[in-house]
C-alpha positions as CSV (number, residue, x, y, z in Angstrom):
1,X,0.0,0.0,0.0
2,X,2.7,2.5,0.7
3,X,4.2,1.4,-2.6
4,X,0.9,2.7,-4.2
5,X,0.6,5.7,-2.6
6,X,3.9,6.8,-3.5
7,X,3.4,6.5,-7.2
8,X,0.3,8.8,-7.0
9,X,2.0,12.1,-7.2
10,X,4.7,10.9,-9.9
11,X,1.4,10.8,-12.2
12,X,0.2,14.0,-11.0
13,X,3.5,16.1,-11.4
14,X,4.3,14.3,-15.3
15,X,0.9,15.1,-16.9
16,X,1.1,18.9,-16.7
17,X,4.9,18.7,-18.2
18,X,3.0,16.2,-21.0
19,X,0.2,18.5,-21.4
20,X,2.7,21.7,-21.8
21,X,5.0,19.9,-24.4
22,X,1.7,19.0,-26.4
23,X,0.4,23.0,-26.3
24,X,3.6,25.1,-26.3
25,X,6.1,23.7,-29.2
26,X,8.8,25.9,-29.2
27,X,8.9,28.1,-32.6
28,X,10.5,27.2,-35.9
29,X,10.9,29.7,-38.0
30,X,9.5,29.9,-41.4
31,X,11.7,30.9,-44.5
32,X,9.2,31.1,-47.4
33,X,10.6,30.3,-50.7
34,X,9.6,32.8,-53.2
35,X,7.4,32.0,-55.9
36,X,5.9,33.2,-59.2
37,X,2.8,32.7,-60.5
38,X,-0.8,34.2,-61.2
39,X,-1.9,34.0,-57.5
40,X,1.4,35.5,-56.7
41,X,1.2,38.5,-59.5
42,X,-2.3,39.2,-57.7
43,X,-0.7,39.2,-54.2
44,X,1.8,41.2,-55.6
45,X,-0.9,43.6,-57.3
46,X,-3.2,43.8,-54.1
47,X,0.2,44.9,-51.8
48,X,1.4,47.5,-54.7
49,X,-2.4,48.9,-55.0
50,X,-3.3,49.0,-50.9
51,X,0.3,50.4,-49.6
52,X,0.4,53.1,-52.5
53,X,-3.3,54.2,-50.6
54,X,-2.3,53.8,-47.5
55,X,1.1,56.3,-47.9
56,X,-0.7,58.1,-50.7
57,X,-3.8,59.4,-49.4
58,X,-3.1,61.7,-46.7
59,X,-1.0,64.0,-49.1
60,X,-4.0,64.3,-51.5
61,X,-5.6,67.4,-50.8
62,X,-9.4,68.6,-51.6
63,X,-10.7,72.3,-51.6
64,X,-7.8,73.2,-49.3
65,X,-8.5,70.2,-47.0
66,X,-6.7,67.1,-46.5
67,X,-8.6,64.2,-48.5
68,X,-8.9,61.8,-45.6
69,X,-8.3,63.2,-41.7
70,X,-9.7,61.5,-39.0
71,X,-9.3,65.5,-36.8
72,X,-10.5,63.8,-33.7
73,X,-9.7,67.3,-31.5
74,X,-12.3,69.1,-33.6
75,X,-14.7,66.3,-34.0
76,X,-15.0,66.0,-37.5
77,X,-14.0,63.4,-40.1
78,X,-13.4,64.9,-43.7
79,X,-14.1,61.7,-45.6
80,X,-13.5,62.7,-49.8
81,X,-14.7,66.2,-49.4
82,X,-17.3,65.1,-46.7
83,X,-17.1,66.1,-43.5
84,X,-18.6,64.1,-40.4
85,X,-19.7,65.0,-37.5
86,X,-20.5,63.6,-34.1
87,X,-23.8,63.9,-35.0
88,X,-23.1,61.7,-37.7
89,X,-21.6,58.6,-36.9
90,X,-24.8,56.3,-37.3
91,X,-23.2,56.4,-40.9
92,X,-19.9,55.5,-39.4
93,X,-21.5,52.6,-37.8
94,X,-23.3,51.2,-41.1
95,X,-19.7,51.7,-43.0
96,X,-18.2,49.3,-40.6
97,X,-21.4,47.1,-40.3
98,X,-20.8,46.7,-44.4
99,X,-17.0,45.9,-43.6
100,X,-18.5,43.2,-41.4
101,X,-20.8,41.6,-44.3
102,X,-18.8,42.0,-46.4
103,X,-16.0,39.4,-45.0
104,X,-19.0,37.6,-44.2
105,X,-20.0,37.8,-48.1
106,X,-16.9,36.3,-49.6
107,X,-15.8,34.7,-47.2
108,X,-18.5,32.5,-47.4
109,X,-17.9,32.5,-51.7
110,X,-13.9,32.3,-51.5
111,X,-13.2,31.5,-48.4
112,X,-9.9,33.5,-46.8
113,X,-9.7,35.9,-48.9
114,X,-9.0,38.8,-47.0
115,X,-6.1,37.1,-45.1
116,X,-4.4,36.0,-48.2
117,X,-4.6,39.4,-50.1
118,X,-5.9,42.0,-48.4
119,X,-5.3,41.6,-44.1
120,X,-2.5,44.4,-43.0
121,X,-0.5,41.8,-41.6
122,X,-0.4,39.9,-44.7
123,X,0.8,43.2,-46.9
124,X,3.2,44.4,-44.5
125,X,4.8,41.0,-43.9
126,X,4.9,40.7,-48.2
127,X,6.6,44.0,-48.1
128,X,9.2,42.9,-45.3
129,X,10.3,39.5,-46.6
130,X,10.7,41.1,-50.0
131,X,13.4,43.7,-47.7
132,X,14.9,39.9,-46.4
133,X,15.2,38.7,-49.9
134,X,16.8,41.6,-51.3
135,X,19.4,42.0,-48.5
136,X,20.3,38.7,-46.7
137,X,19.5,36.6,-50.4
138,X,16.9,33.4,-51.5
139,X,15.9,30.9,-49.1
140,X,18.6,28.5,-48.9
141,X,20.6,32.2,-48.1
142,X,18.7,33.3,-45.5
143,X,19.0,30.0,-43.4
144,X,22.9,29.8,-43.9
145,X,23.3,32.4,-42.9
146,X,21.0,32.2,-39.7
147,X,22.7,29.1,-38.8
148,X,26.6,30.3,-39.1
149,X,28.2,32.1,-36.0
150,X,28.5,36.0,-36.1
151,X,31.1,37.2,-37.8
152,X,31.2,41.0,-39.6
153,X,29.8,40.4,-42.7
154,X,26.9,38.8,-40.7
155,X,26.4,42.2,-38.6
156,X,26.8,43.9,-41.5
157,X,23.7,42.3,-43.2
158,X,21.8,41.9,-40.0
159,X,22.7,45.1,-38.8
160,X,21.6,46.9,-42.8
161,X,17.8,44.5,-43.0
162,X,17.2,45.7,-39.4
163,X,17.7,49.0,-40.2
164,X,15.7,49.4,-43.2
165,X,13.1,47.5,-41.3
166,X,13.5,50.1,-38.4
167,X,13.0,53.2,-41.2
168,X,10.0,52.0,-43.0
169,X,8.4,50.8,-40.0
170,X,8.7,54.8,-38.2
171,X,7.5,55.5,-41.5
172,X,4.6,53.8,-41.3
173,X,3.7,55.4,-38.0
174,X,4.4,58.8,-38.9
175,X,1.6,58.0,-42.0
176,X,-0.8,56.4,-39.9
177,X,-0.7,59.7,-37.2
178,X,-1.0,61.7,-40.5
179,X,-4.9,59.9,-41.0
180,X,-5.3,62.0,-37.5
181,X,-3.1,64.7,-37.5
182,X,-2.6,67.2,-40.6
183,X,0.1,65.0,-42.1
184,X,1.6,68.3,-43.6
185,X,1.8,69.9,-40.2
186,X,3.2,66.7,-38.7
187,X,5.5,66.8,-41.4
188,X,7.0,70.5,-40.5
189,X,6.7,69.7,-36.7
190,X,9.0,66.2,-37.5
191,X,11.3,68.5,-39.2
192,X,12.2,70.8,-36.6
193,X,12.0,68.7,-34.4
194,X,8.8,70.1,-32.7
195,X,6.2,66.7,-32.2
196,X,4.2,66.9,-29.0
197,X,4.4,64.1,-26.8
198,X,1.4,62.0,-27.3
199,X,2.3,62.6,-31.4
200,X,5.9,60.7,-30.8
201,X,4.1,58.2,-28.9
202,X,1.8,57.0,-31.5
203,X,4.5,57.2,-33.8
204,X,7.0,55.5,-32.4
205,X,3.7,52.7,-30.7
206,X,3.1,52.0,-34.6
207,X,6.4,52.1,-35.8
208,X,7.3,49.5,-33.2
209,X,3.8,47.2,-33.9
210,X,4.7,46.9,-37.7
211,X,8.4,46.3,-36.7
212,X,7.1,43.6,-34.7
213,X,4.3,42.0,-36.1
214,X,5.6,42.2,-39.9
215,X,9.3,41.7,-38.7
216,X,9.7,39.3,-36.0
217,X,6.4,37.6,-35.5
218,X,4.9,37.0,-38.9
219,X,2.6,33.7,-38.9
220,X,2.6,33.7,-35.6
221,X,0.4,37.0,-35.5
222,X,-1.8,34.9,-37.6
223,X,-1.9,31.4,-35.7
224,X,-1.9,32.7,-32.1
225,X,-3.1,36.1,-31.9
226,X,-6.2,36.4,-34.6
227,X,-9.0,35.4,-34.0
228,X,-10.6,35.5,-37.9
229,X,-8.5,32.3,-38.1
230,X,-10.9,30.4,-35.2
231,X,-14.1,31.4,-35.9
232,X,-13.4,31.0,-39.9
233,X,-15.2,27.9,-40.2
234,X,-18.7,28.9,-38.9
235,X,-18.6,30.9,-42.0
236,X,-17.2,27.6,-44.4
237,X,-19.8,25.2,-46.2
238,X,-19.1,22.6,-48.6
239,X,-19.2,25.2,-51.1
240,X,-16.8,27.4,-50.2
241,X,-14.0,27.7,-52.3
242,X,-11.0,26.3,-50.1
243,X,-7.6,25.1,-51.2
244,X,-7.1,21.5,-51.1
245,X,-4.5,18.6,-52.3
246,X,-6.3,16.4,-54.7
247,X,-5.6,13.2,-52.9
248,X,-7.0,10.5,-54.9
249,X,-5.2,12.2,-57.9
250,X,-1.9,12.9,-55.8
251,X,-1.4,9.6,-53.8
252,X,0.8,7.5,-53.0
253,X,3.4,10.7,-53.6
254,X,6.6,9.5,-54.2
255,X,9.9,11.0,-56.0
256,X,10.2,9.4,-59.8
257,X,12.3,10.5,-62.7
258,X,10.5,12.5,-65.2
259,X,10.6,9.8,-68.3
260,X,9.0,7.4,-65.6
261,X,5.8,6.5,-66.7
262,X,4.4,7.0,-63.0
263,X,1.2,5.3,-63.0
264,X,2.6,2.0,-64.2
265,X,4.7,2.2,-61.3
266,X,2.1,2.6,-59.0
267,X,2.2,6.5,-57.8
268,X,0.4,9.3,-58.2
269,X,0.8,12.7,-59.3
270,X,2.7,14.6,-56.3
271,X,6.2,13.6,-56.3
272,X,7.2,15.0,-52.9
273,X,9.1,17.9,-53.7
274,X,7.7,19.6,-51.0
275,X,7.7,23.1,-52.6
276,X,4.0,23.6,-51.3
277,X,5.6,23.3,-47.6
278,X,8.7,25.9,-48.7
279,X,6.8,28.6,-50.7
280,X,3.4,28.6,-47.4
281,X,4.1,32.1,-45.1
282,X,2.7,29.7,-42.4
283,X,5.0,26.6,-42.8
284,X,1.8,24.5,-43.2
285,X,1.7,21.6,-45.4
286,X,-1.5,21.4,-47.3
287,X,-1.4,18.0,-48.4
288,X,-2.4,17.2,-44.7
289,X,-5.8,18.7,-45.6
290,X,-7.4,22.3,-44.6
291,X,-6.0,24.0,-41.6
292,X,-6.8,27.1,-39.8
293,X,-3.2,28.3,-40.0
294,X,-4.0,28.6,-43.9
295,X,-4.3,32.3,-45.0
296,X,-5.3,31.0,-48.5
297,X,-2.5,33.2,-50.1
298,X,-2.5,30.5,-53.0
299,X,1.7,30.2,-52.7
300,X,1.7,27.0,-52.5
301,X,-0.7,26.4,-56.3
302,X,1.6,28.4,-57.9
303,X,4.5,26.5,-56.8
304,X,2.2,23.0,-57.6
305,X,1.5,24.1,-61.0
306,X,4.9,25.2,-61.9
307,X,6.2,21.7,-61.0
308,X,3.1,20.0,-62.4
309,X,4.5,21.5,-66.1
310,X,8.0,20.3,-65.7
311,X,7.1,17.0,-65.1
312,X,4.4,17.3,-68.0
313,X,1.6,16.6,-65.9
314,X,-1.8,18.3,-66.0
315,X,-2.0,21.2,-63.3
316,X,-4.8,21.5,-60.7
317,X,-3.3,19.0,-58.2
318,X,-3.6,21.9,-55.7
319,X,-6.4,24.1,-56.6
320,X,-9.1,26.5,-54.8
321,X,-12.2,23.9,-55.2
322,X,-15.0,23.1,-52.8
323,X,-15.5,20.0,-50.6
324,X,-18.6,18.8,-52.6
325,X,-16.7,19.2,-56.1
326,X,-13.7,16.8,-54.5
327,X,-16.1,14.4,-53.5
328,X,-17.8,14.8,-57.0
329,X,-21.0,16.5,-55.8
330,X,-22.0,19.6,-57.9
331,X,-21.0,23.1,-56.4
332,X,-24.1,25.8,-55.6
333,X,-22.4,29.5,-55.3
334,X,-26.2,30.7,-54.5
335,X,-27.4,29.1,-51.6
336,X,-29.3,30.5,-48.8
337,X,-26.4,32.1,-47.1
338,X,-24.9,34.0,-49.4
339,X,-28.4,35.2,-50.8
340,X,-29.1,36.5,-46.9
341,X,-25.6,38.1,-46.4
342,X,-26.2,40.3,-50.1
343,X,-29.6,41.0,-49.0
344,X,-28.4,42.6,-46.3
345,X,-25.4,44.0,-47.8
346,X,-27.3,45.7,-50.7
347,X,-29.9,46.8,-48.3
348,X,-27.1,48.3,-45.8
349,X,-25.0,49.9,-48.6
350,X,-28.3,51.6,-50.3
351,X,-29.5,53.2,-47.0
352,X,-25.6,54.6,-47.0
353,X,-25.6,56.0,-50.4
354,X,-29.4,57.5,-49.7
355,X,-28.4,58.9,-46.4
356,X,-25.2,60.6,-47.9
357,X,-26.9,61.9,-50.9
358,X,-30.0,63.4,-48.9
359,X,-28.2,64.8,-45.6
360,X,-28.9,67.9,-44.6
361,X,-25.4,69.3,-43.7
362,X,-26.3,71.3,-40.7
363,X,-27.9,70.5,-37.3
364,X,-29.4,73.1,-34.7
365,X,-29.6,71.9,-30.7
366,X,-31.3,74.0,-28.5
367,X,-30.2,74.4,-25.0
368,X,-32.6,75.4,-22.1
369,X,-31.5,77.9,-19.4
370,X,-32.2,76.1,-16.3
371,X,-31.2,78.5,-13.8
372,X,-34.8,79.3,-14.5
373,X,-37.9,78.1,-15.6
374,X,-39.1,81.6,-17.0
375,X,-39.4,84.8,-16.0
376,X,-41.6,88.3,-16.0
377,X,-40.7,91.2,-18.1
378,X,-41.7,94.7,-16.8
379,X,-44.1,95.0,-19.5
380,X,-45.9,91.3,-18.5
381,X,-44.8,89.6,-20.8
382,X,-43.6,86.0,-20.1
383,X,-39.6,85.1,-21.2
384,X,-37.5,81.9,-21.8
385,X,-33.9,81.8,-22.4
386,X,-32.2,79.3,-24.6
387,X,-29.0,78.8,-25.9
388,X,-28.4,77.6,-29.9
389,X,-25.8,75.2,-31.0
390,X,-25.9,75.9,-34.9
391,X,-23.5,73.1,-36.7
392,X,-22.5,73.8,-40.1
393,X,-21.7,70.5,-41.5
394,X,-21.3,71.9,-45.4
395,X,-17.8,72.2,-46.8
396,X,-18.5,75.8,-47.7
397,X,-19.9,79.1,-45.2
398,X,-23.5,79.9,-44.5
399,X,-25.7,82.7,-43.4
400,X,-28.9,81.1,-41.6
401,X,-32.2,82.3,-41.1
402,X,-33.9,81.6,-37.9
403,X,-37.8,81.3,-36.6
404,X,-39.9,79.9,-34.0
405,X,-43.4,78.6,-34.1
406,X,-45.8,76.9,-31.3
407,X,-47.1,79.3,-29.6
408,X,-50.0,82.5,-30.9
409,X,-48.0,86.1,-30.5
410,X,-44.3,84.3,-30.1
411,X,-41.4,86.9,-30.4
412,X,-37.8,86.2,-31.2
413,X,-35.2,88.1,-29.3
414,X,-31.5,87.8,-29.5
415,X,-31.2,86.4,-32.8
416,X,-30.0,88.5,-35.7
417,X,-31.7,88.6,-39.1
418,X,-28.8,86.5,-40.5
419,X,-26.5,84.2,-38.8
420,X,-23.0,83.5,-40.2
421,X,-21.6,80.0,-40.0
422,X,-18.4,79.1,-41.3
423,X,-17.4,75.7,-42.7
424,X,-17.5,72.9,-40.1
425,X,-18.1,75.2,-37.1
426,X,-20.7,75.2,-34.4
427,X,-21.6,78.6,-33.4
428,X,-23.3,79.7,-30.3
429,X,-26.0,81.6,-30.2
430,X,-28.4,83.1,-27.5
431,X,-31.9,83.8,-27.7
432,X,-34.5,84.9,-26.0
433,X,-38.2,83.9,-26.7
434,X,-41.1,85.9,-25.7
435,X,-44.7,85.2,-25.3
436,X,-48.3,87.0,-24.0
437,X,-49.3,84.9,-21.0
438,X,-52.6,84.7,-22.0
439,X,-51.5,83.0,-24.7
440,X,-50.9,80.1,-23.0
441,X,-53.0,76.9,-22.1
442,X,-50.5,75.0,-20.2
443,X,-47.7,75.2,-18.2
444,X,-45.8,74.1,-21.0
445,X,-46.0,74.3,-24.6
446,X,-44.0,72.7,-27.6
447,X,-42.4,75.1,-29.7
448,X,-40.0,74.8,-32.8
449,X,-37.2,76.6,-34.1
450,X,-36.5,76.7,-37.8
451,X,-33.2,77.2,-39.2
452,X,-32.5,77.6,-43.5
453,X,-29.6,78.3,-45.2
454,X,-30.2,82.0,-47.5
455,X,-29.7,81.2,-50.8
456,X,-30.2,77.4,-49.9
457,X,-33.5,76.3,-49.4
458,X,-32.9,72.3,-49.3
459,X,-30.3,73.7,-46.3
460,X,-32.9,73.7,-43.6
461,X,-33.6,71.9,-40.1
462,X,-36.1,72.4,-37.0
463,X,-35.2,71.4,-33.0
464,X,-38.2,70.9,-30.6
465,X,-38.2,72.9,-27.5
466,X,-40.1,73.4,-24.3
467,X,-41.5,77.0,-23.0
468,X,-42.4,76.8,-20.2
469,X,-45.0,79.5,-18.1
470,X,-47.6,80.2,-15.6
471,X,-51.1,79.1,-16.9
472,X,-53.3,81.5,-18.3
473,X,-55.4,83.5,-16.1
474,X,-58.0,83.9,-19.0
C-alpha cells in the first residue's frame, strides 16, 4: 500500500509537463521560398495597390483640405470632401457594419480571402520578406546564414535588413498619425523637431507594432493572436472555395524520374518535392488537408503548377475547389447564405448612399437655461432663455435664417436677421423667446425653431423645444 501511494504524485507532477510539451512547441521559423505565379502576380498587385493608398492618401488634398483626416480634437472626419460629424456617426457605424458583411459575403464564396490578399498583416509582412530577400538573399541564403556564428559580414547584413526595417516601419507610423493629425503639419513639426508628446508616442507605438508584427512575429500574428483564423469555419460550407491537395489524384506521392511513366509504377501525381511546404508564409503543409493556420494566399498552387508542367503533368493538383466538387458533388455558389448576407449588404449599402446623398449638412440643438424656468418682463410679458448650438456641417460658409413657431403672438429676441456659420463650425447663439401669457393653455407648450440656409432652401432643419410658463389666467 505505501508502494501505491507513492506513485500517486509521480502521475500528477508528469501530466502537466506532458500537457505543456503538447500545447507550447517551441517556434520554428519559417523561411518562405519565393514564388511566381498568377496568384502571386495578384498578391503582388493587391500589396502595390493597398500600400500606394495607405502612404498616398493623406497627401492628397481637396478644396484646401486634407482628402482623408480623422481630426479627432475638432470632431470631425473629412471623408472625400465630406465632412462628419459627431452627429453623424450612425453612418460611421453602417460603414463598418458593411466591412463586417462583407467578410462575411466572400468569405462564405472564397473563403480566406481577405487574409491572403488583403489583411494588413499579410501586406506588410509581403513587403518585409521582400526587404529579407533583397538583403540577406533566397531561401537557402537566409538560413545559412541564420545558422553560421556572427562574424562581420553577418552584422553587416543583419545590422543593414534591421535597419531598413526600423526606417520603414517609423514611416509607417508617422503616415498612420498623419490619418489624425494634418500630415503636412506633422510633417513641419517632425522636421524641426517640434512633435508633441502624445504625437511621438503613436509614432513610435506604430512604428514598433509593424516592426514587430511584420518583422519578427509573422505567422505567428496569424496562428496565435487572430482570432478570424478560429471562428473562420462557422462561416465555411461545402461550397466554399477552399484550397485543397487532390488526394486520390496525388497519392501514394513519391519522388520518380520524369521519363517514368508514374502510374505503371504505382504513384500518383505529387512527387514530394515539397515546394507547397517551402513557398506557405505559415510553414503549413496542405497536403495534410485544410488548416486554420491557412491564410489562403495561393503560394503553394503556384508552386504545384509550376512543377506539375515540368514534369508534364496536367496542373490542378492543388487548386481552390470546394468539398462537394472533390467528393464529385456539384458546387451551388447561390445558396441560402450567401443570398441573406447580399440582401443585407445591398440593403445596408443603399440606406448609406441614400443617407449621404439626402443629408442635410447642418444641425441646430437648443439648450434650455435652467437657472430658470421663466421669468416676467416689466411689461408682463412672459420670457424663456435658450441657448443655440448651430452646426454647419457643409464644406463651404452659410448665413442662416432663424424662426420659431408653437405658440399664438411668439417673439424672437437675441437672434440676428442672418446668422453666419463658417465651414465645419458650431456657433453659439443666445436667444430669448417671448410670449403673452394669456396665450398660453398649459404650463408648458412645444415650440419649434427653424433654421435655413439663404440662398439654400434644401439647407434647412427644425429642434423641438419646451416654453415653459404660468397658466393662463383667461
Amino acid at each position: 500500500m505505501n508502494l501505491e501511494v507513492a506513485t500517486k504524485p509521480t502521475r500528477s507532477v508528469r501530466q502537466p509537463d506532458q500537457v505543456q510539451q503538447s500545447l507550447y512547441a517551441k517556434r520554428e521559423k519559417v523561411y518562405p521560398r519565393e514564388v511566381h505565379g498568377l496568384f502571386a502576380a495578384m498578391r503582388v498587385s493587391a500589396v502595390l495597390v493597398l500600400l500606394g493608398l495607405f502612404y498616398g492618401l493623406p497627401w492628397l488634398r481637396w478644396n484646401g483640405q486634407q482628402l482623408l483626416l480623422f481630426d479627432l480634437p475638432a470632431r470631425q472626419f473629412h471623408i472625400f470632401g465630406l465632412t462628419i460629424f459627431p452627429q453623424d456617426f450612425v453612418y460611421l457605424t453602417l460603414l463598418l457594419i458593411m466591412a463586417a458583411l462583407s467578410l462575411f459575403f466572400f468569405t462564405a464564396i472564397g473563403g480566406r480571402l481577405w487574409c491572403g490578399y488583403a489583411c494588413p498583416q499579410t501586406v506588410w509582412t509581403e513587403v518585409f520578406m521582400w526587404i529579407d530577400r533583397k538583403i540577406e538573399g533566397d531561401r537557402p541564403k537566409q538560413m545559412k546564414l541564420d545558422k553560421a556564428p556572427w562574424s562581420t559580414h553577418k552584422f553587416v547584413v543583419k545590422g543593414s535588413k534591421h535597419l531598413i526595417w526600423i526606417l520603414f516601419s517609423a514611416f509607417t507610423g508617422f503616415t498612420f498619425v498623419g490619418y489624425f493629425t494634418p500630415i503636412l503639419e506633422l510633417g513641419q513639426k517632425l522636421l524641426t523637431f517640434n512633435l508633441g508628446p502624445w504625437e511621438t508616442f503613436w509614432v513610435l507605438f506604430y512604428g514598433l507594432a509593424t516592426y514587430g508584427n511584420a518583422g519578427w512575429l509573422r505567422e505567428q500574428v496569424c496562428v496565435y493572436m487572430c482570432p478570424y483564423a478560429r471562428f473562420q469555419s462557422a462561416m465555411f460550407d461545402r461550397d466554399t472555395l477552399i484550397i485543397s491537395y487532390d488526394r486520390e489524384r496525388g497519392e501514394p506521392r513519391g519522388a520518380r524520374k520524369r521519363t517514368l511513366d508514374h502510374h505503371t509504377a504505382g504513384l500518383g501525381d505529387c512527387i514530394d518535392c515539397t515546394l507547397c511546404v517551402q513557398v506557405c508564409p505559415t510553414g503549413i503543409d496542405i497536403r495534410n488537408g485544410l488548416q486554420f493556420q491557412c491564410i489562403a494566399c495561393a503560394a503553394c498552387i503556384d508552386a504545384c503548377d509550376h512543377v506539375m508542367e515540368k514534369m508534364g503533368y496536367p496542373a490542378g493538383l492543388v487548386r481552390y475547389t470546394t468539398q462537394n466538387a472533390v467528393s464529385g458533388k456539384p458546387t451551388r455558389v447561390f445558396r441560402p447564405r450567401i443570398a441573406v448576407y447580399a440582401f443585407l449588404l445591398v440593403g445596408i449599402t443603399g440606406a448609406v448612399v441614400f443617407g449621404l446623398t439626402h443629408r442635410v449638412p447642418l444641425d441646430l440643438d437648443v439648450i434650455r437655461d435652467r437657472n430658470a424656468l421663466y421669468r416676467e418682463t416689466t411689461d408682463g410679458m412672459v420670457e424663456n432663455v435658450y441657448t443655440l448650438k448651430v452646426i454647419n456641417m457643409d464644406g463651404q460658409p452659410h448665413r442662416y435664417r432663424l424662426s420659431v413657431t408653437g405658440i399664438l403672438g411668439m417673439e424672437l429676441f437675441g437672434a440676428e436677421q442672418s446668422v453666419p456659420v463658417n465651414a465645419g463650425e458650431v456657433a453659439s447663439l443666445p436667444v430669448r423667446v417671448r410670449v403673452d401669457p394669456f396665450a398660453l393653455e398649459r404650463g408648458s407648450t412645444a415650440i419649434t425653431f427653424t433654421l435655413e440656409a439663404e440662398g439654400a432652401p434644401r439647407i434647412k432643419t427644425v429642434a423641438e423645444a419646451r416654453f415653459l410658463g404660468p397658466v393662463s389666467r383667461g
